[in-house]
C-alpha positions as CSV (number, residue, x, y, z in Angstrom):
1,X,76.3,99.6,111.6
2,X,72.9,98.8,113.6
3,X,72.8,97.7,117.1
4,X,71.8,94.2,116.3
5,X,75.2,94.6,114.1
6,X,77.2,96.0,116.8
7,X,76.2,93.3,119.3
8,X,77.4,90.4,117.2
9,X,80.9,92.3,116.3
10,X,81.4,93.2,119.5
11,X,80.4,89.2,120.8
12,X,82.8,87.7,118.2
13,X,85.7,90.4,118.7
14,X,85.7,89.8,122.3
15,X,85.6,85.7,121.7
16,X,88.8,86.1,118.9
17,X,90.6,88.5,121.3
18,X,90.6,86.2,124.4
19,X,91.0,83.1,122.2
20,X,93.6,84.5,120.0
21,X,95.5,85.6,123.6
22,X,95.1,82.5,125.5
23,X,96.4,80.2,122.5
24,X,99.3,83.1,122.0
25,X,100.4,82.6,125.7
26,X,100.5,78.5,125.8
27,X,102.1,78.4,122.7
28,X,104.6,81.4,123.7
29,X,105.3,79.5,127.3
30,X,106.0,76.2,125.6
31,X,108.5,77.5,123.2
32,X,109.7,80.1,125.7
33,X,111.1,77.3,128.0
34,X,113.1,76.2,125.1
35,X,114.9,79.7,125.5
36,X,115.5,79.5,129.3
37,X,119.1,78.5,129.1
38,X,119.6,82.3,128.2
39,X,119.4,83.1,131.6
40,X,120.8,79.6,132.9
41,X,123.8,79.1,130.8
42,X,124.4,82.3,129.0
43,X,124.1,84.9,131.8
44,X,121.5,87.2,130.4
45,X,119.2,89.6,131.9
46,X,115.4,88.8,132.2
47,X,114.5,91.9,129.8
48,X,116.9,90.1,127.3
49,X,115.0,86.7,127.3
50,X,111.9,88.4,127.0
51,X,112.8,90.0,124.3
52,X,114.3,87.5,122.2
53,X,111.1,85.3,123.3
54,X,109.1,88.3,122.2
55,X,110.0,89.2,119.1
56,X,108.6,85.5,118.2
57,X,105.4,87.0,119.2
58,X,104.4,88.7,115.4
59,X,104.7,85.2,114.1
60,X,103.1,83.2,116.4
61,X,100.1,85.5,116.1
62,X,99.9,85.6,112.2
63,X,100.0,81.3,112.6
64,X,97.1,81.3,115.2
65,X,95.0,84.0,114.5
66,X,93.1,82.1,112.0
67,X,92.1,79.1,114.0
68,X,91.1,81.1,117.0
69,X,89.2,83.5,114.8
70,X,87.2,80.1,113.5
71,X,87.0,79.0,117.0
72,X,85.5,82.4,118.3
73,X,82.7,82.4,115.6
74,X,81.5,78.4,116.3
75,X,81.4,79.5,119.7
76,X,79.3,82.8,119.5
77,X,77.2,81.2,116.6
78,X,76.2,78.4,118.8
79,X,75.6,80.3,121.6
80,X,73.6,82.4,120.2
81,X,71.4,79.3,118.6
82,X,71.9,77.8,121.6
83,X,70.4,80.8,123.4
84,X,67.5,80.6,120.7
85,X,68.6,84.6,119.8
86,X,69.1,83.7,116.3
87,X,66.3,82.3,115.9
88,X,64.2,85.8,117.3
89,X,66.5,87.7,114.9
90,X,65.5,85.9,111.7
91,X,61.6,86.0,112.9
92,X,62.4,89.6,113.3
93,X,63.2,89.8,109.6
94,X,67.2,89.8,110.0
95,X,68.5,88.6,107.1
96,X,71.5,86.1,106.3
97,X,73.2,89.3,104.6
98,X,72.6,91.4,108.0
99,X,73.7,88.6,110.2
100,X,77.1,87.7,108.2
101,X,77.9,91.2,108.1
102,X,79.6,91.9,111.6
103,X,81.4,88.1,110.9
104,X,82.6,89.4,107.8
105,X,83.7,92.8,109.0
106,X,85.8,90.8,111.7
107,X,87.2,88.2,109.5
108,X,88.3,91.4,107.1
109,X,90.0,93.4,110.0
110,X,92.0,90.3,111.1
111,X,92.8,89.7,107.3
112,X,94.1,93.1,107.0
113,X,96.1,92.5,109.9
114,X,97.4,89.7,109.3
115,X,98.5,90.9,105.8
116,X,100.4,94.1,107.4
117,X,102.0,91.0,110.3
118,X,103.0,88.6,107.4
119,X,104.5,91.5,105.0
120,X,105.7,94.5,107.1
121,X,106.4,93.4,110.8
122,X,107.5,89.7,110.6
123,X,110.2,90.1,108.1
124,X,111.8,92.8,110.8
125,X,111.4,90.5,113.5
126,X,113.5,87.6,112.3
127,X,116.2,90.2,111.8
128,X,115.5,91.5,115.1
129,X,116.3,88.2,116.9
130,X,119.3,87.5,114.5
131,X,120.7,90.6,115.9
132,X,120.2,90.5,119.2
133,X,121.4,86.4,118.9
134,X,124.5,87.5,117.5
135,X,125.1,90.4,120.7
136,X,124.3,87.5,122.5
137,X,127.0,85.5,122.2
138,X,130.0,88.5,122.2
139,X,127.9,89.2,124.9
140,X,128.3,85.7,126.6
141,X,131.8,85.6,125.0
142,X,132.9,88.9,126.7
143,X,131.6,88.9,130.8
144,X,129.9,86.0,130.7
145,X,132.3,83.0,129.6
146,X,133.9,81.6,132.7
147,X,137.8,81.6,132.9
148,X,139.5,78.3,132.7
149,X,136.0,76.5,131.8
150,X,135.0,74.8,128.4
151,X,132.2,76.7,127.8
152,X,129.5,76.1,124.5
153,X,128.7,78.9,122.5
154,X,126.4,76.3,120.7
155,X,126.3,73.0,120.6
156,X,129.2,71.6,119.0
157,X,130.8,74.9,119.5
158,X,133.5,74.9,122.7
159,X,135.3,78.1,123.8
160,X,138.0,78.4,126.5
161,X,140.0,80.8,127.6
162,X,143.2,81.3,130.3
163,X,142.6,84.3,131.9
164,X,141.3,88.0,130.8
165,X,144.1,90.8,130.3
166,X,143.1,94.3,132.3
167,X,142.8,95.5,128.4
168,X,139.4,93.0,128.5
169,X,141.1,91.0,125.6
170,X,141.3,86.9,126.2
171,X,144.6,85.2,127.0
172,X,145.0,81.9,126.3
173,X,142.0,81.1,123.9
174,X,141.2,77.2,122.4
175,X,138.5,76.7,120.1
176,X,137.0,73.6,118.8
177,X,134.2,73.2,116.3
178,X,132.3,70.0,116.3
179,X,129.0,71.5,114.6
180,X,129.7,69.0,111.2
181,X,131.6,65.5,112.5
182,X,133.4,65.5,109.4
183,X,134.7,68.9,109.8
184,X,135.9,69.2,113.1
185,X,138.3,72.8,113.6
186,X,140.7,73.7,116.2
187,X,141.7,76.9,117.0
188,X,144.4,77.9,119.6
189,X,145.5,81.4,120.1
190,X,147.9,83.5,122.8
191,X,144.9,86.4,122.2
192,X,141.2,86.5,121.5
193,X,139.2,90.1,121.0
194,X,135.9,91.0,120.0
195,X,135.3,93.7,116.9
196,X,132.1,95.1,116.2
197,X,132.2,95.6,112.0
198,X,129.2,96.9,109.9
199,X,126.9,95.6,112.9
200,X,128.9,92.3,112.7
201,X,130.6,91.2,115.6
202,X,134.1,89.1,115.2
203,X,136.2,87.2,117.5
204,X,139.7,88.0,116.0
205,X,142.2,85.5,116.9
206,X,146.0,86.7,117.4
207,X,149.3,84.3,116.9
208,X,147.8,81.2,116.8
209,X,147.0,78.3,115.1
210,X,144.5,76.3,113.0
211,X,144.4,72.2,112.8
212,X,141.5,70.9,110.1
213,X,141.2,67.1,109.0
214,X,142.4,66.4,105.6
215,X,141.7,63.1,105.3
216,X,141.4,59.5,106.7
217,X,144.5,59.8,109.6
218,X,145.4,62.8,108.7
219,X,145.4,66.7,109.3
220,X,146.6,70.0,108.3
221,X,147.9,72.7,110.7
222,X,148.3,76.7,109.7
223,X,149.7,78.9,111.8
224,X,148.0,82.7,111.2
225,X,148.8,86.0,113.1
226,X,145.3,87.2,112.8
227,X,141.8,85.1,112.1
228,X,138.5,86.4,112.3
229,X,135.7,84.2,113.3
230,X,132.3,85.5,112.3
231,X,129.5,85.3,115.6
232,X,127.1,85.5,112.9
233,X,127.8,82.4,111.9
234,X,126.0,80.2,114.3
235,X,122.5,81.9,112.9
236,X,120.3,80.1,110.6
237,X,121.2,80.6,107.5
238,X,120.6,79.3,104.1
239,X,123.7,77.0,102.5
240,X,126.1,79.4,101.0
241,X,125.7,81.7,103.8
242,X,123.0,84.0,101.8
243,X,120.0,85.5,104.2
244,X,117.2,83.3,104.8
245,X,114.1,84.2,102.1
246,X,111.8,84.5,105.7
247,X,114.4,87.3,106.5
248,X,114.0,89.3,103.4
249,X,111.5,91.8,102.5
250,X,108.6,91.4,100.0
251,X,109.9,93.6,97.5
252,X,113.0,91.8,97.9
253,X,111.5,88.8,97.4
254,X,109.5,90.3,94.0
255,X,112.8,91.0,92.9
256,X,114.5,87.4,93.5
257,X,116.8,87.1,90.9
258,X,116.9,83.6,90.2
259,X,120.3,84.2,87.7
260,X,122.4,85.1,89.8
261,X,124.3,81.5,91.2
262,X,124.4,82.2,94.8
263,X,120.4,83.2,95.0
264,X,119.5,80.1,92.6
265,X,119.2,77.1,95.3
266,X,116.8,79.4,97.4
267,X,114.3,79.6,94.9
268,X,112.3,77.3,95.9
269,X,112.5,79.2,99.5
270,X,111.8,82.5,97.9
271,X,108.9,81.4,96.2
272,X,106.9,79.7,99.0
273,X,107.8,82.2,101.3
274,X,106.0,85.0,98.6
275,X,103.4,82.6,98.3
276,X,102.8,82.2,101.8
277,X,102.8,86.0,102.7
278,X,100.5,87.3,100.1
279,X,97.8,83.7,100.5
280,X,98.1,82.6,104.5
281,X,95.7,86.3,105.1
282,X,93.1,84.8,103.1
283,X,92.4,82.1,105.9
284,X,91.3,84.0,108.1
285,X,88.3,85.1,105.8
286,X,87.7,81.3,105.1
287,X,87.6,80.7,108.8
288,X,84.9,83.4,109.2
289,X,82.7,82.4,106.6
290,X,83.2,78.5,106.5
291,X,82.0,78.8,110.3
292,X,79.3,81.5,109.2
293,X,77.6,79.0,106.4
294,X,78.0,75.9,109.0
295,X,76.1,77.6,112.0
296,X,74.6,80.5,110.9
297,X,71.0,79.4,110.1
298,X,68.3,79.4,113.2
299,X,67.9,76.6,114.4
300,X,65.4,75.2,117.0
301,X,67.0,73.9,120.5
302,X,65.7,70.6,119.3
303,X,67.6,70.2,116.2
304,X,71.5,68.9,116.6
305,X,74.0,71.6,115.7
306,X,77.2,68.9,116.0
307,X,77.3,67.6,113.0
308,X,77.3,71.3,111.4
309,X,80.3,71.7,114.1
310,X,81.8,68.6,112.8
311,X,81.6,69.4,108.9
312,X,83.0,72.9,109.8
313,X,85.7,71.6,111.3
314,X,86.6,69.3,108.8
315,X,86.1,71.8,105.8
316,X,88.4,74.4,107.6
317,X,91.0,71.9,108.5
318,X,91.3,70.7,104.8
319,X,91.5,74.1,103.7
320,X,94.3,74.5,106.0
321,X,96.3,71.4,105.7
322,X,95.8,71.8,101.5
323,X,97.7,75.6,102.3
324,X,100.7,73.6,103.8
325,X,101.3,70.9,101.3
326,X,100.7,73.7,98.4
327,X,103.6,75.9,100.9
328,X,105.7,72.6,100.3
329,X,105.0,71.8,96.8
330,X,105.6,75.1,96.0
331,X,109.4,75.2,97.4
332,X,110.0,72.5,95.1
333,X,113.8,70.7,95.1
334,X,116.6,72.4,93.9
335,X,115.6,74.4,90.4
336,X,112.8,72.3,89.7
337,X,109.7,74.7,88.7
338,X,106.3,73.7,91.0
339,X,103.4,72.0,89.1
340,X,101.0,74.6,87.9
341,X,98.4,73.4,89.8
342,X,100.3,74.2,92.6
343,X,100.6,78.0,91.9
344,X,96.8,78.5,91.3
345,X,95.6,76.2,94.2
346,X,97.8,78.9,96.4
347,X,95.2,81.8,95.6
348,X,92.1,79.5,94.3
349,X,92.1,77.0,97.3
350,X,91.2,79.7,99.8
351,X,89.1,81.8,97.4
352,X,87.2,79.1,95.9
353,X,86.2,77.9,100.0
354,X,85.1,81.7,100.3
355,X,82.9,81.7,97.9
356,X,81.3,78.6,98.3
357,X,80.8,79.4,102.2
358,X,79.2,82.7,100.2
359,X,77.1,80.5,98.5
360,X,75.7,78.5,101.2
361,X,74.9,81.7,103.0
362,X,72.8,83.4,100.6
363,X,71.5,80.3,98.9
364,X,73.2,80.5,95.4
365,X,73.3,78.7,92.7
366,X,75.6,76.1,94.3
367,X,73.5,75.9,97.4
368,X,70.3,75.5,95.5
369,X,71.6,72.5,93.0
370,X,72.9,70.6,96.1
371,X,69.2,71.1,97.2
372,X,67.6,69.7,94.5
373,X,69.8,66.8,94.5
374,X,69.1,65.6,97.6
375,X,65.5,66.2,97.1
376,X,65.9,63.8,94.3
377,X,67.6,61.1,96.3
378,X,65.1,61.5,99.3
379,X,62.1,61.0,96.4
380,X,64.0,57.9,94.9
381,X,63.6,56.5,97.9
């Protein structure tokens, strides 16, 4: 890599580093504040809420690395036109090739980056916060909950308890579930204990009692020595109680087995989820070279870069918002296969802006037809 390469990679990193970071942290802050009644209601530790805040960090970074890697090379491109530097490069005999190629080398690292984020570290994350959600809420259920107080586990979920027995078990323990209006659960119990099962935790109920609605006016009531209520409950989970598609690995995903009934309604799920993994990398070279082809030409201080900003802008942002409808399209409605178009738009959307931001940079075929057409028009008139 040359010096004149070296300067421009090391301009545009430096812009995508402090863009990507400050975007990270006001996005992280907003949705942080979400999470603050961790420490307020639920009694945990500071290193707990920033972890659970945290381990939100992989995915917030995959979602805005693209758009502040765009942002960092409109910026250094027209500063550097601004600044009238590229226009000494290209007098100096740089050429397009030479000046894309530090743009290009960026835009590949943060592809590559964003692949390893989207297919090896995000997966692990959501399981990370399911996990430490579910220790959580023993967690709250076991020193936290107050004795005598209705407390909420979540909302529509009230716990209450007597008094805690010198064994740490709970004396006196009343449940209600509210979570579905049309399924509201009772519970009452003379002891309540938490297990810890194949890294599940349970709140076993003891000699107690279950009321359920049955219909209009009326209910049923079972009495039970022993009833387990799975904590894991209360994460998200897809209907059926089957892990999330977002949750499972991408071989897993290869390997969906769409025959099997209970894996059948996320299909749709699994499949945009795959989608999105392998194709959302792919915008971040579409946001290096879409800006490239807008703003990478010298230009004189005299002639107006914004509309180039503009049609950037635009061009990147349809590209973009194209990704999520295809994302949508593809999860499709119960078993109902995704238009075809849908499927190749998923990898050609991205690569097909690619290469025509390729084309405009190095004045290819594309680039040169569009030329002669408006050299036409301006002669017609």
């Amino acid at each position: 890599m040359s010096r004149l390469e070296r300067y421009l990679f090391r301009m545009s990193g430096l812009a995508f580093v402090v863009s990507l970071t400050t975007l990270t942290a006001i996005v992280w802050i907003t949705g942080a504040l979400k999470q603050i009644s961790l420490l307020t209601a639920k009694g945990q530790t500071i290193l707990v809420f920033l972890a659970i805040t945290g381990l939100g960090l992989p995915f917030l970074v995959a979602s805005i690395a693209p758009i502040a890697l765009f942002g960092s090379v409109i910026y250094c491109l027209n500063r550097l036109s601004g600044d009238s530097e590229l226009i000494v490069m290209a007098a100096s005999g740089a050429s397009p090739g030479l000046l894309a190629r530090p743009f290009v080398y960026l835009s590949a690292l943060v592809f590559l980056a964003l692949l390893f984020l989207q297919n090896m570290v995000i997966p692990q994350s959501f399981n990370a916060v399911d996990d430490l959600t579910r220790r959580i809420h023993a967690d709250f259920i076991a020193n936290f909950a107050r004795p005598g107080a209705f407390n909420q586990l979540e909302a529509g979920f009230i716990f209450h308890y007597r008094e805690r027995a010198p064994d740490g078990s709970l004396r006196g323990v009343f449940i209600q579930d509210r979570r579905d209006p049309a399924q509201i659960s009772t519970f009452i119990a003379e002891v309540g204990e938490l297990v810890e099962k194949n890294d599940d935790v349970y709140l076993v109920l003891r000699k107690g009692s279950a009321q359920r609605p049955r219909g209009a006016g009326d209910s049923s009531l079972v009495t039970f020595q022993d009833y387990a209520i799975d904590l894991s409950q209360f994460l998200p989970r897809a209907s059926g109680g089957e892990t999330r598609p977002r949750n499972r690995d991408t071989l897993a995903l290869l390997k969906f087995n769409t025959h099997d009934p209970r894996e059948r309604p996320l299909e749709g799920e699994a499949r945009a989820e795959l989608y999105d993994r392998l194709t959302s990398p792919l915008y971040a070279l579409v946001a290096g070279l879409v800006a490239f082809a807008a703003l990478g030409e010298a230009r004189t201080t005299r002639q107006n870069r914004t509309l180039a900003i503009l049609a950037a802008i635009a061009v990147f942002a349809a590209a973009r918002i194209f990704g999520f409808a295809d994302a949508l399209v593809l999860r499709g409605k119960g078993l109902a296969a995704p238009p075809l178009w849908s499927m190749i738009g998923a990898w050609g959307g991205p690569v097909a802006i690619a290469a025509l931001s390729l084309d405009t940079i190095f004045a290819g075929p594309a680039s040169r037809a569009l030329s002669r057409v408006k050299a036409l028009a301006r002669a017609r008139r």
